[in-house]
N, C-alpha and C positions, 0 to 999 in steps of 0.2 A: 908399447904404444906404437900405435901407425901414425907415421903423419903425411898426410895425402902432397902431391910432388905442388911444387909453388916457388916462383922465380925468389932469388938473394932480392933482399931488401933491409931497408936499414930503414928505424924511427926516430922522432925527436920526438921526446913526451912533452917536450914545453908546446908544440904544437897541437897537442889533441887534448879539446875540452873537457872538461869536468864537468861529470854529472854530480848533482846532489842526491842522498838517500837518507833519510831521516831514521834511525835508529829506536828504541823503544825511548832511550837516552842518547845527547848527543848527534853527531851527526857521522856518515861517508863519506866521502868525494871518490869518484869512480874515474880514472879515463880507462878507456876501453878502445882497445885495437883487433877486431876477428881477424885473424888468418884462416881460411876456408872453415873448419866445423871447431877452430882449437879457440877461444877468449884470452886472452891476456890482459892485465890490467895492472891498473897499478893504483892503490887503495890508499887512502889516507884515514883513519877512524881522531876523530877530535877527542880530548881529553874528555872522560866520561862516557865513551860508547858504547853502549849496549845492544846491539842488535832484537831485533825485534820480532825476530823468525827462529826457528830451528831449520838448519840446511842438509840436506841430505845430496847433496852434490859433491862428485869428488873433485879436491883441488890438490897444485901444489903449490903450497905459499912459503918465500921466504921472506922473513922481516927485514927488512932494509933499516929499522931506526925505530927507539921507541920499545916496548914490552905489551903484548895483549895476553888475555889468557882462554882460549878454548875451550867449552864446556861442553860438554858431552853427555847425549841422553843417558848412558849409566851411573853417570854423575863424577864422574873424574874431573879433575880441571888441569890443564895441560899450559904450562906459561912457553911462550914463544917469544926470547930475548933479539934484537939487534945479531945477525948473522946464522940463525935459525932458522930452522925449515921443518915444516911437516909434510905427509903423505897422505891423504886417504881417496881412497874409490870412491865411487858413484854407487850410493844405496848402503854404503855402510852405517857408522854410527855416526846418528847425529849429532848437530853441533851447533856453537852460538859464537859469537868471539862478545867481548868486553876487553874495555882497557881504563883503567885508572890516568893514565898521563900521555895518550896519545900514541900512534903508531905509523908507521908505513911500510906496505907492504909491496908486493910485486905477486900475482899470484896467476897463475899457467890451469883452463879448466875447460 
């Protein structure tokens, strides 16, 4: 990964608002911080959420709290517990998340 040069700084996420996304199930809550072309964020999926898309975007997400599980156009399903993290690139397999009991994430894309 490149990351293009950009002064030290420091965030409070209590201070950047939440978007809503409504899920197929369920809801998101998005805050979202760009740094030049890189997105960070920091996700919360509500008990029940289903996304409502297949993503072919690459992320890296780690679960800060909560259990979701990843599904995957070959049809795997991938559980990501509290202290977990995945990998994928930009245009590989796609993917959904869901979560029975809520989650939060932190995810770098």
């Amino acid at each position: 990964m490149n990351i293009a040069p950009f002064p030290f700084q420091t965030l409070d996420w209590s201070l950047v608002p939440k978007e809503e996304h409504k899920g197929e199930t369920g809801m998101a809550y998005w805050q979202v911080q760009k740094v030049n072309d890189i997105r960070v964020r920091m996700v919360e999926y509500s008990p029940g959420y289903k996304a409502d898309h297949w993503c072919s975007k690459g992320h890296i997400i780690l679960c800060l709290d909560g259990e979701m599980y990843s599904e995957l156009d070959d049809g795997r399903v991938l559980k990501l517990t509290k202290g977990m993290c995945y990998f994928v690139g930009d245009n590989n397999e796609a993917h959904r998340s869901t979560t029975a009991t809520g989650c939060k994430l932190f995810i770098v894309d």
